[in-house]
N, CA, C and O atoms as a GROMACS GRO file, in nm:
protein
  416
    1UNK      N    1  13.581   8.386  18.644
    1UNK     CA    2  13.446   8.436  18.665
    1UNK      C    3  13.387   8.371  18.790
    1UNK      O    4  13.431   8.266  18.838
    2UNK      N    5  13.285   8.440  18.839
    2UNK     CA    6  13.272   8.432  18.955
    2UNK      C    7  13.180   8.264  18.949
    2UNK      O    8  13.203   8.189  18.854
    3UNK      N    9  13.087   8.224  19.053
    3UNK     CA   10  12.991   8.093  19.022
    3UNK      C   11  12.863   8.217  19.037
    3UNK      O   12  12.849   8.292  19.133
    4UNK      N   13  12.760   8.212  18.885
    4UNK     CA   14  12.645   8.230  18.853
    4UNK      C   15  12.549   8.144  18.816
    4UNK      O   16  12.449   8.170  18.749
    5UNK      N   17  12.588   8.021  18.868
    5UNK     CA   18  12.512   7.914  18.845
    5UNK      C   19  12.342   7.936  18.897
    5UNK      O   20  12.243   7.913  18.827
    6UNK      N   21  12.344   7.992  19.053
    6UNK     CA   22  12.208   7.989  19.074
    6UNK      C   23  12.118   8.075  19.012
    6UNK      O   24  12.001   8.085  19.050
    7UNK      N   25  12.167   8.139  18.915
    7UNK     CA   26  12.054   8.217  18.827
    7UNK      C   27  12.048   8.194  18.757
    7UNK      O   28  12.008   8.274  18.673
    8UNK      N   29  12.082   8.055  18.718
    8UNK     CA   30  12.025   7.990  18.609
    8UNK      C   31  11.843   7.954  18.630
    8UNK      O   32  11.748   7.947  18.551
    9UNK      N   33  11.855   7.938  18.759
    9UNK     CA   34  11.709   7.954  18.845
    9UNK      C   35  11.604   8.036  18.833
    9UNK      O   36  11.487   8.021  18.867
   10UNK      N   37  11.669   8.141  18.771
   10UNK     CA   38  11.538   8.252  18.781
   10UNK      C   39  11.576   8.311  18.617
   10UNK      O   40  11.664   8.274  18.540
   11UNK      N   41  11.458   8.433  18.600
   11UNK     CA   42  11.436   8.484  18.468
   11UNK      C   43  11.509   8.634  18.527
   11UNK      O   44  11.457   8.711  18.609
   12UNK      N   45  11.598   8.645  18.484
   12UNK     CA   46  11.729   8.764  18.518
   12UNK      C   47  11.683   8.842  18.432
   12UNK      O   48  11.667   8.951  18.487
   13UNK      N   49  11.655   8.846  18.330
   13UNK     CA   50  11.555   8.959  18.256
   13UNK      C   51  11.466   9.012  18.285
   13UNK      O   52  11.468   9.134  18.275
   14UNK      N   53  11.303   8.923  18.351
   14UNK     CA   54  11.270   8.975  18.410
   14UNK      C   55  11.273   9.060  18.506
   14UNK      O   56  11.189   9.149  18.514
   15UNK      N   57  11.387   9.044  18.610
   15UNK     CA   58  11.440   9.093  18.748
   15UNK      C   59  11.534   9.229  18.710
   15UNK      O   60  11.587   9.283  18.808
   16UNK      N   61  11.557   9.282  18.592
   16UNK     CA   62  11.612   9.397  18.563
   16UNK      C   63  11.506   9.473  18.533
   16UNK      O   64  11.391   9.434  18.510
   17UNK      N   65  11.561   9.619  18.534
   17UNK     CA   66  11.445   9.747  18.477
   17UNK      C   67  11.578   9.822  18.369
   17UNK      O   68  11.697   9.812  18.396
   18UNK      N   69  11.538   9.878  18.275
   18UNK     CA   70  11.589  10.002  18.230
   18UNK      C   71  11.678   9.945  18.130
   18UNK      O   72  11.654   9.840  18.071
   19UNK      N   73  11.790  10.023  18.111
   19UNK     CA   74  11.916   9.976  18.091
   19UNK      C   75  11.997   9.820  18.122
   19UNK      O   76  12.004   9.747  18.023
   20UNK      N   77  12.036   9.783  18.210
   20UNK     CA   78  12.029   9.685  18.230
   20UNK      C   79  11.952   9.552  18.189
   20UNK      O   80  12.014   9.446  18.171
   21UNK      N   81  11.828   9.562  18.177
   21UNK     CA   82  11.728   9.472  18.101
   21UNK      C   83  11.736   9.431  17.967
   21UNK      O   84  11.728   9.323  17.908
   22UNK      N   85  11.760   9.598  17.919
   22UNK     CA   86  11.788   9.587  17.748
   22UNK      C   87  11.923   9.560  17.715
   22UNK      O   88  11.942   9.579  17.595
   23UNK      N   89  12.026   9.520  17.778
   23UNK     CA   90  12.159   9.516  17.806
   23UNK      C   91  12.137   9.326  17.792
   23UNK      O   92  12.145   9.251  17.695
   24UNK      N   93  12.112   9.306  17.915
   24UNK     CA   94  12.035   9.187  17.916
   24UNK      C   95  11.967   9.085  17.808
   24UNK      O   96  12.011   8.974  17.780
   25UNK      N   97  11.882   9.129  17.767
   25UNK     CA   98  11.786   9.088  17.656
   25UNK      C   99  11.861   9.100  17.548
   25UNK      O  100  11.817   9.025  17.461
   26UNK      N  101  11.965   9.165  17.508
   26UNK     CA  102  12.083   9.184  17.401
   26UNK      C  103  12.156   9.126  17.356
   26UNK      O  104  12.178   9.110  17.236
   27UNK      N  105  12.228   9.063  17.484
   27UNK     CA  106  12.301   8.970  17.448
   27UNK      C  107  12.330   8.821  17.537
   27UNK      O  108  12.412   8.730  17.541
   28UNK      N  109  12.210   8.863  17.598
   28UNK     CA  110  12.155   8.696  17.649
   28UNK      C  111  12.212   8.720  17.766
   28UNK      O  112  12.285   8.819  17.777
   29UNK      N  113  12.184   8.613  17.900
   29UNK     CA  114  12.206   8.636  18.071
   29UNK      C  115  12.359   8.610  18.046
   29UNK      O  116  12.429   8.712  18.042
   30UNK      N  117  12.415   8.503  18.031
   30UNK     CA  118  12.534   8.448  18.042
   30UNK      C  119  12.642   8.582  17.989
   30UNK      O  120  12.704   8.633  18.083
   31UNK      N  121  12.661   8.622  17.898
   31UNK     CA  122  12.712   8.768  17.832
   31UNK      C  123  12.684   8.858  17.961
   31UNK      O  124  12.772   8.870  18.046
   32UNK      N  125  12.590   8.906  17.972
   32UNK     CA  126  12.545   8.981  18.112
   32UNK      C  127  12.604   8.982  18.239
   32UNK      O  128  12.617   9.079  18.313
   33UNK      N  129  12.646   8.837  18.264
   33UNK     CA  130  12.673   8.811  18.368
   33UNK      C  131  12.846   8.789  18.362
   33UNK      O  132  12.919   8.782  18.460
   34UNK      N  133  12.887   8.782  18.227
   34UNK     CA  134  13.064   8.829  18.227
   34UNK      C  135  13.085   8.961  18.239
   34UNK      O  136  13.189   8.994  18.296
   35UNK      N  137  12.976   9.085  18.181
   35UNK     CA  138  13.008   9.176  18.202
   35UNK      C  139  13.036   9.229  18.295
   35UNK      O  140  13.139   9.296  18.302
   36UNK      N  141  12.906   9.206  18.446
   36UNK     CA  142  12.899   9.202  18.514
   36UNK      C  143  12.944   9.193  18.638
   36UNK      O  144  12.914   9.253  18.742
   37UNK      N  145  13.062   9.063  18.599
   37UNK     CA  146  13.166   9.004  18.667
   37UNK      C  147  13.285   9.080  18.636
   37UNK      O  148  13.366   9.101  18.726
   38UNK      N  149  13.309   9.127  18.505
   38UNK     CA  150  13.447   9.197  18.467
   38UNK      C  151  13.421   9.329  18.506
   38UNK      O  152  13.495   9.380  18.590
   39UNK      N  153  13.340   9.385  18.464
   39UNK     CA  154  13.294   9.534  18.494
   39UNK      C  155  13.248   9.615  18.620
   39UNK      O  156  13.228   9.736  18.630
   40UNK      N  157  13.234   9.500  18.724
   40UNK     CA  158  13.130   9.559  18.864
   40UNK      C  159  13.171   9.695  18.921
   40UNK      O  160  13.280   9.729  18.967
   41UNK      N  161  13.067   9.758  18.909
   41UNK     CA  162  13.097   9.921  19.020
   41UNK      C  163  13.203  10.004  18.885
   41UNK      O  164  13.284  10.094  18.908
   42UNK      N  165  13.181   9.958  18.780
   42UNK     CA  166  13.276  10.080  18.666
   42UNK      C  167  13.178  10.095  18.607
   42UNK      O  168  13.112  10.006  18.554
   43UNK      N  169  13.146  10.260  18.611
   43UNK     CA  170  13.069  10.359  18.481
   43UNK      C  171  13.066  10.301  18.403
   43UNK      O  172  13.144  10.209  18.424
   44UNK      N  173  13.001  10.286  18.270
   44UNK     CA  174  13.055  10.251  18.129
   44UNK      C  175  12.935  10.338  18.067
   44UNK      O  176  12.813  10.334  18.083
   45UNK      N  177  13.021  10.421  17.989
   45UNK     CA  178  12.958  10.490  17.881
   45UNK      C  179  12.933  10.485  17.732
   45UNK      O  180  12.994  10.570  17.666
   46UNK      N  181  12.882  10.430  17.692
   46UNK     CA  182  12.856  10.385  17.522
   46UNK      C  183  12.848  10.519  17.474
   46UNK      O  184  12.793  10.612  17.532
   47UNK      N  185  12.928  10.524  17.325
   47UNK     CA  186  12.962  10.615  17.254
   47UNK      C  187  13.020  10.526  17.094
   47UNK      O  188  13.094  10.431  17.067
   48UNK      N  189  12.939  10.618  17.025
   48UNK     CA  190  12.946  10.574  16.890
   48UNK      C  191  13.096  10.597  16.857
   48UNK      O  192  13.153  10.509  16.792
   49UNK      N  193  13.150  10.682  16.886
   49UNK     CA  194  13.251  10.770  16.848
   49UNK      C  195  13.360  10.646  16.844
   49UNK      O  196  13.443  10.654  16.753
   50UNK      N  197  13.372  10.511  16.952
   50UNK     CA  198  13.480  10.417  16.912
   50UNK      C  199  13.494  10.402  16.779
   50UNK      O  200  13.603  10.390  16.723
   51UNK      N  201  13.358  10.404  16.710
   51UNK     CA  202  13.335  10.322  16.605
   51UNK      C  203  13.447  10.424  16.481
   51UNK      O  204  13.519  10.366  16.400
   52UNK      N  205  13.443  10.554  16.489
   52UNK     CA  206  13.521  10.621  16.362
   52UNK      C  207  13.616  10.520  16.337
   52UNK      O  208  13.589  10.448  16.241
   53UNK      N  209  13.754  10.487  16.418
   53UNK     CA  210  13.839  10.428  16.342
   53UNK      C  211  13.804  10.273  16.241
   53UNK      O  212  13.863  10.213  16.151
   54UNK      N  213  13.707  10.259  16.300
   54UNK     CA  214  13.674  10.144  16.207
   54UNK      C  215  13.597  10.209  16.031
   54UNK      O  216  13.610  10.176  15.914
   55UNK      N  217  13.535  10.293  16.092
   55UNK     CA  218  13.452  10.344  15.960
   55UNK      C  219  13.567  10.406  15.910
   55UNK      O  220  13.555  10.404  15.788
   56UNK      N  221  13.678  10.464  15.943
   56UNK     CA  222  13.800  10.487  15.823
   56UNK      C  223  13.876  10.425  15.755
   56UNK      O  224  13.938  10.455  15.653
   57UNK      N  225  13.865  10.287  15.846
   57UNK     CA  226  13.924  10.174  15.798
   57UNK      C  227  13.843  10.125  15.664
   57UNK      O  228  13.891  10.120  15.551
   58UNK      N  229  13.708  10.089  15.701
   58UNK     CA  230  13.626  10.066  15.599
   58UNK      C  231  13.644  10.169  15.456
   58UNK      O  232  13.663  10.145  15.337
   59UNK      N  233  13.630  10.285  15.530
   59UNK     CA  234  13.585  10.404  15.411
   59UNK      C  235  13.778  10.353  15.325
   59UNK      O  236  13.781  10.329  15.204
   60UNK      N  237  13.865  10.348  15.381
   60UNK     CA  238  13.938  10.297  15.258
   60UNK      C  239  13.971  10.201  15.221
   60UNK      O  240  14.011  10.207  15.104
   61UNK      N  241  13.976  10.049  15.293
   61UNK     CA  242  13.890   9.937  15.245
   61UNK      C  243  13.824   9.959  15.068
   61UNK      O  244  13.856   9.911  14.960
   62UNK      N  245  13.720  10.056  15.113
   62UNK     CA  246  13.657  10.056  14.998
   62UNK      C  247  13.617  10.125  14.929
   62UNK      O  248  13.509  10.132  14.872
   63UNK      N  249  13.743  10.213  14.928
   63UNK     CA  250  13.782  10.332  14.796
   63UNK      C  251  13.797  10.302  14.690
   63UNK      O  252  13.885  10.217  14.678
   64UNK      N  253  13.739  10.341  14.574
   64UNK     CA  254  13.749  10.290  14.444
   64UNK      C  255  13.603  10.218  14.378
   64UNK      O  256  13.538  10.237  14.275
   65UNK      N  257  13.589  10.127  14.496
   65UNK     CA  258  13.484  10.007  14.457
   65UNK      C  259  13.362  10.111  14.478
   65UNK      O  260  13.293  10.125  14.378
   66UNK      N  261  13.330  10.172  14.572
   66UNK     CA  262  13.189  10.255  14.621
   66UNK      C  263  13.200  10.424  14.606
   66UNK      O  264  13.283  10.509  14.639
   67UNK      N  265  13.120  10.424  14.564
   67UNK     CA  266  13.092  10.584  14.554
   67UNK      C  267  13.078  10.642  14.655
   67UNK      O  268  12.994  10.589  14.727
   68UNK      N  269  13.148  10.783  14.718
   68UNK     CA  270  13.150  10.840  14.871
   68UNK      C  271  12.983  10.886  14.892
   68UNK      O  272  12.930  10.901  15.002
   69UNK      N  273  12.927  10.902  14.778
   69UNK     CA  274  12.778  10.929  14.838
   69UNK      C  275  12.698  10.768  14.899
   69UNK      O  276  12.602  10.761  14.976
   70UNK      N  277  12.743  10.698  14.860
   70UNK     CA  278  12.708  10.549  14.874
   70UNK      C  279  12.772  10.484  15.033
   70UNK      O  280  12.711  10.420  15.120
   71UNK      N  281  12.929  10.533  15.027
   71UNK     CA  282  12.952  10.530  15.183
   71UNK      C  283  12.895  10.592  15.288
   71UNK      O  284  12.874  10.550  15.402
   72UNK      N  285  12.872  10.694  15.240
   72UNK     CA  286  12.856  10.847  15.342
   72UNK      C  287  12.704  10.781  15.416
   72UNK      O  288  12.686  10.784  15.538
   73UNK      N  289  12.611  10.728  15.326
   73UNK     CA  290  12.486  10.661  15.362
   73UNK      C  291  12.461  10.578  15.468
   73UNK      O  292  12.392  10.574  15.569
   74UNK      N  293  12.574  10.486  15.385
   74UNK     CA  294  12.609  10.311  15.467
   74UNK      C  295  12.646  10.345  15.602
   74UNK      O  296  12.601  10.288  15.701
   75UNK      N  297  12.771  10.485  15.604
   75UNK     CA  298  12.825  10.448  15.725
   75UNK      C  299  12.765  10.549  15.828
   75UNK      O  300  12.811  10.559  15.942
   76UNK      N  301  12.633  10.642  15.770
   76UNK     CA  302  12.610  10.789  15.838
   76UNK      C  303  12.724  10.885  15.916
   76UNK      O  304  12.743  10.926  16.031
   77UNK      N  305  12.786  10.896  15.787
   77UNK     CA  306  12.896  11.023  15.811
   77UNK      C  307  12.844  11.093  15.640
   77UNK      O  308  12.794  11.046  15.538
   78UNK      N  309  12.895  11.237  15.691
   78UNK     CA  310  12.906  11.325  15.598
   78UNK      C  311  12.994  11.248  15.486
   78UNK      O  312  13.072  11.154  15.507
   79UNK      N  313  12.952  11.331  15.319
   79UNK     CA  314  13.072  11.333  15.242
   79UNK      C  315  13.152  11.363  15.219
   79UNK      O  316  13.239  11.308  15.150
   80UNK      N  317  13.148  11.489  15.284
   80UNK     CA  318  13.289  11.575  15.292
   80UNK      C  319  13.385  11.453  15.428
   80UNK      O  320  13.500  11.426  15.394
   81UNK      N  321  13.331  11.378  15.586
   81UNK     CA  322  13.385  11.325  15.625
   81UNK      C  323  13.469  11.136  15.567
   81UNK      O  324  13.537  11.054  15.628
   82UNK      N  325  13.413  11.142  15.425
   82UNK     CA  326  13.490  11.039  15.335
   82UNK      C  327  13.593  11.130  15.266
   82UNK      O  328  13.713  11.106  15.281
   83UNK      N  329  13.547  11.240  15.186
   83UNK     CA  330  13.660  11.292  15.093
   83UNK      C  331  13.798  11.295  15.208
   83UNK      O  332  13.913  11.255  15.190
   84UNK      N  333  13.736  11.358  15.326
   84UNK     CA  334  13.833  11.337  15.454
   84UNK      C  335  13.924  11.265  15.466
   84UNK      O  336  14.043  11.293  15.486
   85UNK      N  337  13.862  11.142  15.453
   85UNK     CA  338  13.964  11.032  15.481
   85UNK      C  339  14.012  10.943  15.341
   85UNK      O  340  14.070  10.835  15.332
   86UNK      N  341  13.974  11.010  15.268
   86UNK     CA  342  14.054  10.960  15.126
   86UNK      C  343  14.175  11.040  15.123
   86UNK      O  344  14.284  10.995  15.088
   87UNK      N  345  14.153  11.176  15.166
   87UNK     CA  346  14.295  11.291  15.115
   87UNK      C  347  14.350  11.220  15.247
   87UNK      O  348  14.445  11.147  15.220
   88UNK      N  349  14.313  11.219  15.398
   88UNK     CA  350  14.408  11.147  15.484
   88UNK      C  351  14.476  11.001  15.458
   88UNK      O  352  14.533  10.950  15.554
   89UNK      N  353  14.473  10.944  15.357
   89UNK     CA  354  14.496  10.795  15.345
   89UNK      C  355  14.603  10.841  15.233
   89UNK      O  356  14.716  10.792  15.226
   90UNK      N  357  14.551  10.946  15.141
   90UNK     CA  358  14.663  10.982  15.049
   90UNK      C  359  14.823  11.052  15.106
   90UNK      O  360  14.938  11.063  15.062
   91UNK      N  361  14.752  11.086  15.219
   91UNK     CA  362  14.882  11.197  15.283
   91UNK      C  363  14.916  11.288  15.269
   91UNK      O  364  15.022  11.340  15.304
   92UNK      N  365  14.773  11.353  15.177
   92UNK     CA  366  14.777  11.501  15.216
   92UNK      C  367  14.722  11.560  15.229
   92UNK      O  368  14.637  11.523  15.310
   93UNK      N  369  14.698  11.712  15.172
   93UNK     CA  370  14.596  11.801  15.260
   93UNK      C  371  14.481  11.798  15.131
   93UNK      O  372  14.504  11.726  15.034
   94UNK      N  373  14.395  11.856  15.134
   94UNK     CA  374  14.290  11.800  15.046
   94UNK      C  375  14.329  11.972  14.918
   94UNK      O  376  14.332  12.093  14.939
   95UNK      N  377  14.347  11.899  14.820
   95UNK     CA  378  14.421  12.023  14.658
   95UNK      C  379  14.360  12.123  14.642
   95UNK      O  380  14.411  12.207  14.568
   96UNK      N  381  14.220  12.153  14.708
   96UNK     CA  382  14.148  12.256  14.656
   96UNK      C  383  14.144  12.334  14.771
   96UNK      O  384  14.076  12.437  14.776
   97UNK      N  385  14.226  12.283  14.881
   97UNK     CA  386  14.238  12.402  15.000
   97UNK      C  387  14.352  12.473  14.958
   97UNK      O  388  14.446  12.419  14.899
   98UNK      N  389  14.340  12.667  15.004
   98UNK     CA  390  14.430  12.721  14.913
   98UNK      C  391  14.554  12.689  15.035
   98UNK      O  392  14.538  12.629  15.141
   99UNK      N  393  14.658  12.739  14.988
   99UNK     CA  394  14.832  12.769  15.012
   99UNK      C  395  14.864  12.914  15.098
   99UNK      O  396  14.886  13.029  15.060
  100UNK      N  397  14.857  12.867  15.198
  100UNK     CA  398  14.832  12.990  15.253
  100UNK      C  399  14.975  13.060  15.229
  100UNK      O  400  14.984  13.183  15.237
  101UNK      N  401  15.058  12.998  15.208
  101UNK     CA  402  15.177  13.056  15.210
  101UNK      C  403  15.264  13.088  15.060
  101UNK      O  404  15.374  13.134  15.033
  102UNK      N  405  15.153  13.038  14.988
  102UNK     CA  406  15.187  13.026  14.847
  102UNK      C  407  15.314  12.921  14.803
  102UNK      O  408  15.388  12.947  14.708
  103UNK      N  409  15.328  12.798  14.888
  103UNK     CA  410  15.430  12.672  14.832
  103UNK      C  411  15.329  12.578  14.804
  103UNK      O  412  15.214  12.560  14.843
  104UNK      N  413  15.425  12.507  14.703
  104UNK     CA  414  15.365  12.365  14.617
  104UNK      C  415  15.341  12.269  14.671
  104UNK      O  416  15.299  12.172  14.609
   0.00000   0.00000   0.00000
């Protein structure tokens, strides 16, 4: 990392607007200033969407113990997107979709 020592000098929060500020104020200057250093001149786009594989992980984690209306809440996904990932964890297609081909 680069030397950010001299802004230890000033209020770097203050000196941001927007994004950046609240970025800032988030997770403190020092955090800010690795990002900063690792990240310079790259887009970065925040998107919830990393998060699914973790919430599938969770959602079967803790199958059994919690009720899918109780997940579906916790994790703001649909219930049908738990029954989802219960029949995907089972390995198969979910029983009450018909057969299109008429096999078992």
């Amino acid at each position: 990392m680069k030397n950010y020592k001299w802004a230890n000098d000033l209020n770097v929060s203050e000196l941001l607007t927007g994004e950046m500020k609240e970025i800032c104020e988030l997770i403190g200057v020092e955090s800010f200033l690795l990002l900063i250093d690792r990240f310079n001149k790259t887009p970065i786009y925040f998107s919830d969407r990393v998060l699914l594989p973790m919430k599938r992980a969770y959602i079967i984690k803790r199958r059994g113990e919690v009720e899918a209306r109780q997940l579906a809440r916790e994790l703001e996904v649909s219930e049908r997107f738990i029954y989802n990932v219960f029949e995907e964890a089972s390995g198969g297609v979910d029983k009450r979709q018909l057969d299109m081909f008429g096999e078992k």
